[in-house]
N, C-alpha and C positions, 0 to 999 in steps of 0.2 A: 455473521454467517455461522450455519449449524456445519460442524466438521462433514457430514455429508455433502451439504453446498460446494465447502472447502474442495474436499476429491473432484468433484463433479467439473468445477470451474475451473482445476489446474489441470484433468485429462482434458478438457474440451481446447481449452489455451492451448496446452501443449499440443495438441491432434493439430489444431487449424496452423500453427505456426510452422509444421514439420518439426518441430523439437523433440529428439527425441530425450525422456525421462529414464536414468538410468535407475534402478531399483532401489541403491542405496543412497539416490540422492534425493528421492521422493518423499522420505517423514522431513528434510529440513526446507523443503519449497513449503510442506503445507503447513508446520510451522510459521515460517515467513509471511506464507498468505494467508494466517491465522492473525497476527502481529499486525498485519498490515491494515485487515477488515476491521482489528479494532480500532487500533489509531486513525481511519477512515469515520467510524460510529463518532468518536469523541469530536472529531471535527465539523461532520454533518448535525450535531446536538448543536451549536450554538448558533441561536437564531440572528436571523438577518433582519435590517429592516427595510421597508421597502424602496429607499434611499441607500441602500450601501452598495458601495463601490469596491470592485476589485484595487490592489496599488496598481499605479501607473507599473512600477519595476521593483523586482526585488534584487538588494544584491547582496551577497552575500559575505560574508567576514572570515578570517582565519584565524584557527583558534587564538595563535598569537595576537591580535589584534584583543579578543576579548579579554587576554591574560592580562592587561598590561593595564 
């Protein structure tokens, strides 16, 4: 997303939700949704094949668990 898109998506988001966007908290949402759109690009880049499957479940670990 071009930083335009960015603006565009988070006043529209926030309009329809009634959220309202306080001034000084709006450079770190589009930040965020700057962050977000990319970690999204990186994910949507890796091709699928026409056999792949979502997992049944994810579960997820704490960090202690992966320390040990």
């Amino acid at each position: 997303m071009t930083p335009a898109q960015t603006e565009t998506y988070v006043d529209a988001a926030a309009a329809a939700l009634g959220l309202p966007l306080r001034p000084d908290h709006r450079p770190g949402v589009l930040r965020f949704f700057a962050l977000a759109a990319e970690m999204a690009a990186v994910v949507e880049a890796v091709p699928l094949g026409a056999h792949a499957e979502p997992a049944v479940s994810f579960v997820p670990v704490s960090p202690k668990e992966v320390d040990q």
